[in-house]
Backbone bond lengths (Angstrom), bond angles and torsions (degrees), N, CA, C in turn:
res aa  C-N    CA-C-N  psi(-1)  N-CA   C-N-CA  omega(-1)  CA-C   N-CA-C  phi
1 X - - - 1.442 - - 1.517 107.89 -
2 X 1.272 117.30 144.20 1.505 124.91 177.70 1.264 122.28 -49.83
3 X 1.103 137.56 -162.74 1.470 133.25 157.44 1.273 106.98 -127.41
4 X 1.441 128.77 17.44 1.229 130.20 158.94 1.755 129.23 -100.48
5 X 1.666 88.14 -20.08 1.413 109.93 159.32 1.863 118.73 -70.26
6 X 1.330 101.24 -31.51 1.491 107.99 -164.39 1.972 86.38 -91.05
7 X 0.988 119.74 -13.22 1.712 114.28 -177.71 1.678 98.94 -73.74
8 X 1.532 84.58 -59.31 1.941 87.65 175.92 1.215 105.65 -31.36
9 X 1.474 122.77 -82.57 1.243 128.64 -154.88 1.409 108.04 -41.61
10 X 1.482 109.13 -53.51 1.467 109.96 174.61 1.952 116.27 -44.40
11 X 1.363 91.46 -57.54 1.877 94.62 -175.86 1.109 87.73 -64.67
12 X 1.673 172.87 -44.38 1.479 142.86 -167.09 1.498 104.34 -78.86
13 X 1.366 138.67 -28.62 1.736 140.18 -178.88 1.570 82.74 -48.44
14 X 1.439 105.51 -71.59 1.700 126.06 -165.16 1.499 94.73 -32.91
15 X 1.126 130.10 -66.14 1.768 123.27 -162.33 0.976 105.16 -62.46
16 X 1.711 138.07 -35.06 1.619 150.29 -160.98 1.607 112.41 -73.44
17 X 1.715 85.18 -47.56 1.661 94.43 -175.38 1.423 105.86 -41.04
18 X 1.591 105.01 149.79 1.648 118.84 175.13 1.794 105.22 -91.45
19 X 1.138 124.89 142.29 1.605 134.99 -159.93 1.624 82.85 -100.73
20 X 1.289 101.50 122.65 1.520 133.82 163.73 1.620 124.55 -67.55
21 X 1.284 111.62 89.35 1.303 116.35 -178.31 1.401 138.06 -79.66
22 X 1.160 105.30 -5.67 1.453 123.40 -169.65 1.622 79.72 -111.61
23 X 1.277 165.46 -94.32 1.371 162.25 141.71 1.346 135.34 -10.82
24 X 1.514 115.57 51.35 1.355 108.29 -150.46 1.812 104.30 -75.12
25 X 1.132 107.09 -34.51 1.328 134.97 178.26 1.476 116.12 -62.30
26 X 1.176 141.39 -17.94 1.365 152.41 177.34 1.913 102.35 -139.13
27 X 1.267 121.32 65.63 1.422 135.28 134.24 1.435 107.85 -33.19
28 X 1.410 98.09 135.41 1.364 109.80 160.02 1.345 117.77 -85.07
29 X 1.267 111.64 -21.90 1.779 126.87 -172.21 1.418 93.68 -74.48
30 X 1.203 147.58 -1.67 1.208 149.93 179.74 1.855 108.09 -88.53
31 X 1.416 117.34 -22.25 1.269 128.43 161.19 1.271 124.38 -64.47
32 X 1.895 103.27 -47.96 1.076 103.99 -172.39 1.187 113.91 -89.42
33 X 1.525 138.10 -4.52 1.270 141.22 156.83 1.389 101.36 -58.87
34 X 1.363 133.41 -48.63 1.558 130.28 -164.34 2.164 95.75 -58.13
35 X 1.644 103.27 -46.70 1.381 101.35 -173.63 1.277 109.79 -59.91
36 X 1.473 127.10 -19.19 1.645 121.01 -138.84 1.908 79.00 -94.62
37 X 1.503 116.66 -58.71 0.900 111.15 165.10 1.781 149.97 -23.43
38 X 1.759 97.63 -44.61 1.261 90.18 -170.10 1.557 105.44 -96.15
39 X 1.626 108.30 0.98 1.502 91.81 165.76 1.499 117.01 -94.40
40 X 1.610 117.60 -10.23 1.212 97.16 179.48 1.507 111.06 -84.71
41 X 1.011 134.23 19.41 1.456 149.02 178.24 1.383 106.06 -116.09
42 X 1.129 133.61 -64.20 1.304 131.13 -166.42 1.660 128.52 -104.70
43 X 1.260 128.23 89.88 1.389 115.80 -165.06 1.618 119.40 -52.82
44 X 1.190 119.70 163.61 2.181 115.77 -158.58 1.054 76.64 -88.56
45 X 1.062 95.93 139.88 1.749 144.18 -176.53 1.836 114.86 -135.98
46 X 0.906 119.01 159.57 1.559 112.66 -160.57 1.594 91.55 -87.11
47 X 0.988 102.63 -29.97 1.967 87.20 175.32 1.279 112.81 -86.14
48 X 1.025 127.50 0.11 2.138 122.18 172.58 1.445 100.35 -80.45
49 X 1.789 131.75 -37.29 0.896 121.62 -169.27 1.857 112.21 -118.72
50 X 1.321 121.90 -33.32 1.393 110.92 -166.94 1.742 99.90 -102.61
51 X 1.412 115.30 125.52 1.187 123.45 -171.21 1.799 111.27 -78.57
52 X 1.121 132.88 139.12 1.612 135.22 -147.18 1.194 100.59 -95.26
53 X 1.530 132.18 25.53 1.197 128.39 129.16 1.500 140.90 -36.65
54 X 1.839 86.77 -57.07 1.341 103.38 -167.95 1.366 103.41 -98.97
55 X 1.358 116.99 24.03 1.835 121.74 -171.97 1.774 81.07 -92.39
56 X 1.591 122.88 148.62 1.010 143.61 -164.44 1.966 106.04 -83.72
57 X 1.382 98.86 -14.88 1.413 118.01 175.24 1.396 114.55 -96.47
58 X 1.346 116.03 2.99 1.636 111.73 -165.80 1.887 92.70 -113.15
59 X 1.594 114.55 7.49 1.377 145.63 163.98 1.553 100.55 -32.07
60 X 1.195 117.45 145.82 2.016 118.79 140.78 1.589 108.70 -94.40
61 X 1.799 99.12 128.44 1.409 95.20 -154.66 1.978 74.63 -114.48
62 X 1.043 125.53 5.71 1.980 118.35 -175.78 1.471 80.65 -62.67
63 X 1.271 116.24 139.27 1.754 119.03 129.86 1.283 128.80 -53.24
64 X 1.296 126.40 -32.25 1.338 125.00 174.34 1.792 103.19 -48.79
65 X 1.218 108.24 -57.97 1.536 109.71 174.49 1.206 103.89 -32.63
66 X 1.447 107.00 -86.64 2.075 116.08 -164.30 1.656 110.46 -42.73
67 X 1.145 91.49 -35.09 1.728 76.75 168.27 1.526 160.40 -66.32
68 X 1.849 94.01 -26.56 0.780 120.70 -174.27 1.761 99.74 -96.90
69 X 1.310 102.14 -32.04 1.580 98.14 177.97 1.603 101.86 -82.68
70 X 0.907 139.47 -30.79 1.413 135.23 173.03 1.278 108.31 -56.02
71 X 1.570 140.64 -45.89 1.327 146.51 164.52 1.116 118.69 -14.28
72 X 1.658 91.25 -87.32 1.210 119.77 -164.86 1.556 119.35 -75.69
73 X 1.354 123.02 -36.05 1.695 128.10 178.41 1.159 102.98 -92.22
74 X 1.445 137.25 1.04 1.597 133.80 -166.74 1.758 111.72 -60.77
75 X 1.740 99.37 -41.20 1.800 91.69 -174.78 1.649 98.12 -101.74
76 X 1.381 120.85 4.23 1.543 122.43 -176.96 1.186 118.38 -82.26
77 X 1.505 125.64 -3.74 1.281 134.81 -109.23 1.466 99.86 -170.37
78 X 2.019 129.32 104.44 0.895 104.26 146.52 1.358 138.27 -112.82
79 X 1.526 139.96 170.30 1.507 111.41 -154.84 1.305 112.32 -75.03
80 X 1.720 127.87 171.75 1.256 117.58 -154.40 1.763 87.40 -112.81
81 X 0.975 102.40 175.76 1.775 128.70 174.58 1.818 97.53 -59.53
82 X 0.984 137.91 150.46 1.655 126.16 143.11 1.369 113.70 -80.35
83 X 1.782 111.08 138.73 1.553 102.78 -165.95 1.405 83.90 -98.25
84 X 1.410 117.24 161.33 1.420 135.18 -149.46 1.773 80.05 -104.65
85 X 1.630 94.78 140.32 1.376 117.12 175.51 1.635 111.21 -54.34
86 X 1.065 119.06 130.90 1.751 106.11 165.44 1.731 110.53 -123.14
87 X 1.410 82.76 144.51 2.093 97.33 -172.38 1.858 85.79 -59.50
88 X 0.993 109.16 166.33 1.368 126.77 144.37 1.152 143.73 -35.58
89 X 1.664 110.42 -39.58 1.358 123.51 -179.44 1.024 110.32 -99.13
90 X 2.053 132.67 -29.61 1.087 105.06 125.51 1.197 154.99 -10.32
91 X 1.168 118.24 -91.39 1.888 122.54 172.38 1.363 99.29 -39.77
92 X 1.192 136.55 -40.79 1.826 142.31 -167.82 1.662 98.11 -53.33
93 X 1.705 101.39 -43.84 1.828 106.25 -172.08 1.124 103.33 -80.46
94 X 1.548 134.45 -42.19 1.438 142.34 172.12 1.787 109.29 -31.32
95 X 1.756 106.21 -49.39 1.043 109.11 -172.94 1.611 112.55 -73.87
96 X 1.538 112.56 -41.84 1.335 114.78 -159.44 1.765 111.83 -74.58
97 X 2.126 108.83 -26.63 0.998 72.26 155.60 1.491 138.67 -121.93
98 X 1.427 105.71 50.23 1.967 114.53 179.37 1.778 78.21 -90.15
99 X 1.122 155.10 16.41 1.571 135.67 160.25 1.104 100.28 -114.19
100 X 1.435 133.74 -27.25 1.687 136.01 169.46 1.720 91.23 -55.84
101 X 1.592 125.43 -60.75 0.877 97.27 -147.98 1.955 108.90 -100.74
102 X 1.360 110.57 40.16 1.235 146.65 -170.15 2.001 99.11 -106.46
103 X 1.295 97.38 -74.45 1.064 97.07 155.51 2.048 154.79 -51.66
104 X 1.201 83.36 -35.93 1.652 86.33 170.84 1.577 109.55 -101.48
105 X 1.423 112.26 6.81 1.568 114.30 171.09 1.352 124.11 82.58
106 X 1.450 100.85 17.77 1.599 105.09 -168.12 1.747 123.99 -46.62
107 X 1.037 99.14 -8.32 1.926 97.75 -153.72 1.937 91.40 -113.22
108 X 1.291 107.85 -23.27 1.356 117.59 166.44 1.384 138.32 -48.86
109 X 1.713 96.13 -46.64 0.929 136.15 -178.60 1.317 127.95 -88.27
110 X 1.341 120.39 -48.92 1.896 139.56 148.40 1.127 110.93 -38.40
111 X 1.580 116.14 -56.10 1.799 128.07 -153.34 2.003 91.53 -116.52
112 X 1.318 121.80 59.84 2.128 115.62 175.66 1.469 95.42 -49.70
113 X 1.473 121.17 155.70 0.750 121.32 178.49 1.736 100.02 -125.39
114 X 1.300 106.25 130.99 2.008 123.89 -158.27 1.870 81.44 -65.64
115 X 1.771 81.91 153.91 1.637 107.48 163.51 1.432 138.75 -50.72
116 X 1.592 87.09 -33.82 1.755 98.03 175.38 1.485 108.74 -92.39
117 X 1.474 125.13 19.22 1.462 111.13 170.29 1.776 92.88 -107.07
118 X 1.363 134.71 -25.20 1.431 126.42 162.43 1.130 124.63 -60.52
119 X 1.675 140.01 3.54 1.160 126.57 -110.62 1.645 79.32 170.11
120 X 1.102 139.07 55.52 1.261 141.51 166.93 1.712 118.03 -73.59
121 X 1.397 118.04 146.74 1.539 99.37 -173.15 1.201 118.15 -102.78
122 X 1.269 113.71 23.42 1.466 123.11 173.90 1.563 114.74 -90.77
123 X 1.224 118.58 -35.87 1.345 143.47 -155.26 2.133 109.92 -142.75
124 X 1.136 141.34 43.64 1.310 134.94 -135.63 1.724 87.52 -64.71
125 X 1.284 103.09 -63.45 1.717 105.84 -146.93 2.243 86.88 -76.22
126 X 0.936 127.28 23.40 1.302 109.35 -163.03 1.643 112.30 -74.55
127 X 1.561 108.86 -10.78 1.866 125.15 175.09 1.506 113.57 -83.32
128 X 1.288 82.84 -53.55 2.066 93.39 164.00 1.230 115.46 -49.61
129 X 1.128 115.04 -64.10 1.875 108.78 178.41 1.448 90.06 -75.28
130 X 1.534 171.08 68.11 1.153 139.08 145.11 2.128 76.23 -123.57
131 X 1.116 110.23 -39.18 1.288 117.74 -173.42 1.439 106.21 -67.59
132 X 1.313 136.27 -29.95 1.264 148.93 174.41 1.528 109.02 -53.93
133 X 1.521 95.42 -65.85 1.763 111.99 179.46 1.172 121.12 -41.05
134 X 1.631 100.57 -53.78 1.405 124.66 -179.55 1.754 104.55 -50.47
135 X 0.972 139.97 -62.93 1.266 146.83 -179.35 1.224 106.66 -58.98
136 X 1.521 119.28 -58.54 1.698 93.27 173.85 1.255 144.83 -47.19
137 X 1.588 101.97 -38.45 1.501 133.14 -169.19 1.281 107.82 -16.65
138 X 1.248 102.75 -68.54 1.888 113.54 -166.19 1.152 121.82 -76.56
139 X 1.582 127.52 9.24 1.389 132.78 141.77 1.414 126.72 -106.68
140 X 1.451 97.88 23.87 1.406 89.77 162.77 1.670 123.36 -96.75
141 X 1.236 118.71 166.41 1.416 113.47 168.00 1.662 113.49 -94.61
142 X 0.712 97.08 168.33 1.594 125.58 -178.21 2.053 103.58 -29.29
143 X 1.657 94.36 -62.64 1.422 101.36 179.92 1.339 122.86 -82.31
144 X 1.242 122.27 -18.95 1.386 133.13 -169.43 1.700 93.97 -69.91
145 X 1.481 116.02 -25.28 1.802 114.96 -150.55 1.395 84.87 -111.62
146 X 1.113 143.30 -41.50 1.434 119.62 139.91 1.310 159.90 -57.99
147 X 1.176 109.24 -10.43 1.657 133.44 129.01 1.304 127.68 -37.76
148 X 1.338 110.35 -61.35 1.101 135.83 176.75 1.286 103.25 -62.65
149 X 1.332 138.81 -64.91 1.603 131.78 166.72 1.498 112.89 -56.46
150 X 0.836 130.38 7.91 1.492 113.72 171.69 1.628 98.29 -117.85
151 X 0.956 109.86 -20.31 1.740 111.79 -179.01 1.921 106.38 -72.26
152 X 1.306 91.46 -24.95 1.754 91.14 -171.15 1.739 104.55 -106.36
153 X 1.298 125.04 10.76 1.263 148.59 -160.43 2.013 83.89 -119.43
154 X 0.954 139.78 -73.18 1.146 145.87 -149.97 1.855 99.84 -101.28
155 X 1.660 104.25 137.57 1.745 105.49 179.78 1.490 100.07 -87.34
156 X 1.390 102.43 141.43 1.387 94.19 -176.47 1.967 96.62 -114.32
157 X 1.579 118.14 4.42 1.088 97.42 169.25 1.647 109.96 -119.09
């Protein structure tokens, strides 16, 4: 895939993303502008996307190593699958769509989560008021939200 195709994708995440209200100042869309950017500038290259961990050179090539790990993990240990090489622009789609599917809520939606896990019986309303807070947050001022923490810090009955 191009890297002008993979920018798109990036500039449509960017319009989708939900605007952070409680964080107005640390956007996440501020990431994905950095991504949208460096592909329309830079075509994928194995260092924009695969980290040199998993580069076959970023290896311990001493024998002293293999030996000692061969020892000791040999019967602990069974051998693994080889994970299949991926191009760059690959992993690029891998990434773009775990935020596609970030965005349209996929895992939300697959995996509902039951009534009695919102709804604990130790604490019932403790989501309701956390969901409450949450919504106010970003109209509060400065003192009101420290007020507010010292009021829920201190018993008032």
């Amino acid at each position: 895939m191009s890297t002008p195709r993979i920018a798109k994708h990036y500039t449509r995440l960017l319009s989708l993303w939900p605007k952070d209200p409680l964080r107005p100042n640390l956007p996440f869309t501020s990431a994905l502008e950095h991504r949208i950017k460096q592909f329309e500038q830079n075509p994928v290259t194995a260092s924009t996307s695969i980290p040199s961990s998993t580069s076959p050179s970023a290896k311990s090539s001493s024998p002293a190593s293999k030996t000692s790990t061969s020892k000791s993990t040999k019967a602990a240990t069974t051998p693994k699958a080889p994970t299949p090489i991926q191009s760059p622009a690959q992993s690029e789609l891998l990434n773009v769509n775990a935020l596609y599917s970030l965005v349209e809520n996929r895992y939300s939606k697959r995996y509902p989560t039951s009534p009695g896990l919102l709804r604990p019986t130790s604490n019932p309303e403790y989501y309701e008021t956390l969901m409450a807070e949450i919504e106010r947050a970003p109209n509060k001022s400065w003192l009101k939200a420290v007020w507010d923490e010292w009021r829920m810090k201190v018993r008032w009955q």
